[in-house]
C-alpha positions as CSV (number, residue, x, y, z in Angstrom):
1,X,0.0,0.0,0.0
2,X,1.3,3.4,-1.0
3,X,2.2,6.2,1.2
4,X,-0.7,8.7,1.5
5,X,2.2,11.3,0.7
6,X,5.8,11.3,-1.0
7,X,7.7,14.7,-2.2
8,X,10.8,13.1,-4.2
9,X,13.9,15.4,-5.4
10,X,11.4,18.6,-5.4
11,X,13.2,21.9,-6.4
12,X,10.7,24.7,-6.2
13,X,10.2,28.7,-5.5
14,X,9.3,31.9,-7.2
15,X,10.0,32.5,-10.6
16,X,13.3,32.9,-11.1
17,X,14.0,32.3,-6.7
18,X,14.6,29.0,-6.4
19,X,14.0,28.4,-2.4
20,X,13.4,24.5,-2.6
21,X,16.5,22.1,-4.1
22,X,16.1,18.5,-3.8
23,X,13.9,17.9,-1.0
24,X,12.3,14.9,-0.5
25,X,10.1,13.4,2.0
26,X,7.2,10.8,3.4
27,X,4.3,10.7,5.6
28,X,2.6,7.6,6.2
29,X,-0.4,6.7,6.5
30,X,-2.0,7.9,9.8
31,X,1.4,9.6,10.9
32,X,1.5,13.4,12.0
33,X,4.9,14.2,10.9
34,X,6.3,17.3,11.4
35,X,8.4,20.1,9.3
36,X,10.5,22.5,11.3
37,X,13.2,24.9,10.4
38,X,14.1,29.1,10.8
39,X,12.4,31.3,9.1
40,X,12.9,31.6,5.0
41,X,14.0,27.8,5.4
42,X,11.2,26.7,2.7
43,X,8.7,25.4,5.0
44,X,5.3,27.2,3.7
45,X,6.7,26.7,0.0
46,X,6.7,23.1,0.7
47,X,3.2,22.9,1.8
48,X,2.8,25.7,-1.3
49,X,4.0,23.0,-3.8
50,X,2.4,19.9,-2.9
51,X,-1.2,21.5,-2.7
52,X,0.0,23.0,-6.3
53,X,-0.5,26.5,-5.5
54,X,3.4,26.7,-6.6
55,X,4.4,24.2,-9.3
56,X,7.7,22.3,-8.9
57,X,10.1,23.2,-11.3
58,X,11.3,19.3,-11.0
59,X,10.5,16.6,-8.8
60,X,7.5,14.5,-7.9
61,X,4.3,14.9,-5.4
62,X,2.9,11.9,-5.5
63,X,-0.5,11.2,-3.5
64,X,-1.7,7.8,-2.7
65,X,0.8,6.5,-5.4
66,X,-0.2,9.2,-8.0
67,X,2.2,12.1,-9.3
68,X,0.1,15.1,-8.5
69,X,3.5,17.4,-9.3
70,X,2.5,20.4,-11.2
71,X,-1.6,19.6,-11.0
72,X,-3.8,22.6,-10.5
73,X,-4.9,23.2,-6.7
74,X,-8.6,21.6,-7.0
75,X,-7.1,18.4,-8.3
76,X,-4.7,17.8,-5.7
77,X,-8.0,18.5,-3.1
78,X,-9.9,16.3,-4.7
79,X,-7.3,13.8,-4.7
80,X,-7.3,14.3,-1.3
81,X,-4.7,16.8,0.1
82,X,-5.8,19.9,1.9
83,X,-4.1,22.7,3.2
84,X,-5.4,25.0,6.5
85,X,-3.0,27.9,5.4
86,X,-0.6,30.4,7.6
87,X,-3.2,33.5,8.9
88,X,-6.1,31.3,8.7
89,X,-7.2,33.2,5.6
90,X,-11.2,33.2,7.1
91,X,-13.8,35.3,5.4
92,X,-14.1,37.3,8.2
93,X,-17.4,38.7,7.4
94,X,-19.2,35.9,6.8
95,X,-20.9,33.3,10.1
96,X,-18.6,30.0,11.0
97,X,-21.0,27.8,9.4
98,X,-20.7,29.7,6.1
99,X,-16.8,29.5,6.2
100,X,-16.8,26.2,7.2
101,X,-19.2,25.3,4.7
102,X,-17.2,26.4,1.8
103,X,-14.9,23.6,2.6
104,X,-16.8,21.1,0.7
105,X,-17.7,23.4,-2.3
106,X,-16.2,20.3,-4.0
107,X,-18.7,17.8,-3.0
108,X,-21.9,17.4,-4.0
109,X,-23.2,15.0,-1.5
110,X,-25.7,16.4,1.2
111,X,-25.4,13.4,3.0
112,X,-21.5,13.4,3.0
113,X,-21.1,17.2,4.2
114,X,-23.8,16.7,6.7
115,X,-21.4,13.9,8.4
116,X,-18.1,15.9,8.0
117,X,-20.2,19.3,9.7
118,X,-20.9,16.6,12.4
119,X,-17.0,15.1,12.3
120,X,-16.4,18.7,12.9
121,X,-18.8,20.3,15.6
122,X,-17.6,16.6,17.7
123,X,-13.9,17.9,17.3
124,X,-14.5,21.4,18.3
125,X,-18.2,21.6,19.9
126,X,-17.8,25.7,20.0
127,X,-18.1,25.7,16.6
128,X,-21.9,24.4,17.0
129,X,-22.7,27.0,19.5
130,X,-21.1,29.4,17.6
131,X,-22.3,29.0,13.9
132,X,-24.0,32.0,13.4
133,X,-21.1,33.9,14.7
134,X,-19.1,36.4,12.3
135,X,-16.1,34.8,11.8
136,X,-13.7,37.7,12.0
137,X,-15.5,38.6,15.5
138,X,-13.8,35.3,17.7
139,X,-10.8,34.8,19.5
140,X,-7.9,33.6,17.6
141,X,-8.0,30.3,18.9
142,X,-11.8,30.2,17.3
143,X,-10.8,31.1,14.2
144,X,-7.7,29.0,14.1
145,X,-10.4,25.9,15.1
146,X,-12.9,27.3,12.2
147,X,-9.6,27.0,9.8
148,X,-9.0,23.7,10.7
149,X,-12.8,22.5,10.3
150,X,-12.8,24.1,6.7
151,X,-9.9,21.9,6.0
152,X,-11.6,19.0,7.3
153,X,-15.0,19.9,5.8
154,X,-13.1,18.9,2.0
155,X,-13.0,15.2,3.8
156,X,-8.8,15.3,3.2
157,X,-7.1,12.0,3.8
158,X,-4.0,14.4,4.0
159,X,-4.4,17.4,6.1
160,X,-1.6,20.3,6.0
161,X,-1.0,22.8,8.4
162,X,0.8,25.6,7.8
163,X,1.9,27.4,11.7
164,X,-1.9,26.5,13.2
165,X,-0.2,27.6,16.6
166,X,1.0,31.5,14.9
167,X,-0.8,33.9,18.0
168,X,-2.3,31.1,20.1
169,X,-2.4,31.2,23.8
170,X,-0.6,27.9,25.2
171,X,-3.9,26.6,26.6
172,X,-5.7,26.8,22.6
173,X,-2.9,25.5,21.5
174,X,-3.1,22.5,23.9
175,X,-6.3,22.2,22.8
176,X,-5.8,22.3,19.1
177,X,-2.9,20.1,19.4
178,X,-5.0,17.2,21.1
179,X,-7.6,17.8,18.2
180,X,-5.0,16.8,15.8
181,X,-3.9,13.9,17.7
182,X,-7.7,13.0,17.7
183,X,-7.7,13.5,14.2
184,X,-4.7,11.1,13.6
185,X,-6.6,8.4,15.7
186,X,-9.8,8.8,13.0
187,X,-7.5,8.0,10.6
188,X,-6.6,11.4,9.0
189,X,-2.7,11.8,7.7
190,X,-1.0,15.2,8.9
191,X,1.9,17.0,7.7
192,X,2.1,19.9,10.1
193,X,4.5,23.0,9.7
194,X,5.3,24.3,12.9
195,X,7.6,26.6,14.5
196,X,6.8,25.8,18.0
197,X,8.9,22.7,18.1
198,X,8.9,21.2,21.3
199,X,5.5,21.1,21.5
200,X,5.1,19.8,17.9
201,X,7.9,16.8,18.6
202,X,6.1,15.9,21.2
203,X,2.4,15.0,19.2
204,X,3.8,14.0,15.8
205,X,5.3,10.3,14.7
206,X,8.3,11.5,12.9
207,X,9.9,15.0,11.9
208,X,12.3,16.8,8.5
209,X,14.2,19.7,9.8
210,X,14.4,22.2,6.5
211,X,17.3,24.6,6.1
212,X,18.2,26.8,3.6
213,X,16.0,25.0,1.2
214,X,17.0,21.3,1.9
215,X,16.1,18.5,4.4
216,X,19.3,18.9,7.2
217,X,18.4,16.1,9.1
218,X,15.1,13.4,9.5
219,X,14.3,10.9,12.2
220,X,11.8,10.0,14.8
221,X,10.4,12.8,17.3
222,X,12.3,10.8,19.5
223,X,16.0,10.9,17.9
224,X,15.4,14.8,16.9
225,X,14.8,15.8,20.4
226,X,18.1,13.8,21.0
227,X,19.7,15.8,18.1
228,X,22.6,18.6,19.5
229,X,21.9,20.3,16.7
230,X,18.0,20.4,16.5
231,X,18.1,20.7,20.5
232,X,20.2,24.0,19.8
233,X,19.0,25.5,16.6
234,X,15.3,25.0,17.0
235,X,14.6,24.1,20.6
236,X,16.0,26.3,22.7
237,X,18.0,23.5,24.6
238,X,21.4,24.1,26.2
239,X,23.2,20.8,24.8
240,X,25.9,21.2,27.1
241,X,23.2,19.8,29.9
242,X,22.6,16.4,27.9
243,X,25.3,14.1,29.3
């Protein structure tokens, strides 16, 4: 059985900026693997290229066995890749049920969206009290949840996150965190950009650490927590106090 995800010797940027060379990764399936990395490292171009809102100027994406590489933004959805972006990107003016809603523009089921609005008001119950809300009128921490529930509402089998943690207090993002571990129990794949990293090594399976445009290191949460270098760089560890 194929991996639900694997980027192979992707080289990607903007126009003539190359920012990605020869990066290639996997995420299984049910794994929430993490990407971490400074700023400018190519982390949100990653996530960028495999959705296909950048297209790789070599290299494959391959979903479920299938080279999506260079396939326009709805196909790679529909094939079951879906990214909650940086910012949240909410229609601010518009009620949470609305936003969320347009997450399954693609599907034409009613009896299919009904079950993923219900998949999503059991993940995040505020969402149900709230759905007449304006969106761009709650909390951060809302809107970060009604971000992720518009993602979810497209039914993904992959689910990308692009810095769902950016302005969070620690106790939303405790919450959102164990929404994604529930997430990963229901089945749902997760490749989850993130530059809180000890917080993000300690929910996901595996972990790339990007820099400069290519993968530095790769491993188990486990062995990157371990790592000097990713202990220094990106954790805020003194190594001189691991024996």
């Amino acid at each position: 059985m194929s991996d639900p995800l694997v980027v192979q010797g992707v080289t990607s940027g903007y126009g003539h900026v190359t920012v990605l060379r020869d990066v290639s990764l996997r995420v299984g399936s049910g794994e929430i693997v993490a990407i971490l990395g400074s700023n400018g490292a190519g982390k949100s171009t990653l996530l960028k290229t495999v959705v296909g809102l950048l297209k790789p100027a070599a290299g494959d994406v391959v979903v479920a066995g299938k080279n999506m590489a260079g396939r326009r933004p709805e196909q790679i959805a529909a094939a079951g890749v879906v990214l909650v972006p940086e910012g949240r990107q909410l229609f601010a003016g518009m009620t949470v049920l609305d936003n969320l809603t347009l997450g399954a523009y693609g599907k034409r089921d009613r009896a299919s969206r009904r079950a993923a609005l219900e998949r999503v008001h059991s993940l995040f119950p505020i969402l149900k009290e709230r759905s007449s809300q304006i969106a761009g009128s709650m909390s951060g921490g809302q809107q970060q949840m009604v971000a992720i529930g518009r993602g979810l509402m497209a039914q993904p089998d992959v689910l990308l996150l692009d810095e769902p943690s950016l302005g969070l207090a620690p106790v939303v993002l405790q919450q959102v965190f164990e929404a994604l571990t529930t997430l990963r129990e229901q089945g749902i794949t997760i490749l989850i950009v993130e530059q809180n990293a000890m917080a993000t090594l300690e929910m996901a399976d595996r972990g790339y650490v990007l820099e400069r445009g290519r993968v530095l290191t790769e491993g188990s949460s486990d062995s990157l927590r371990a790592d000097n270098r990713v202990r220094s760089a990106y954790l805020g560890l003194d190594v001189t106090a691991v024996s």
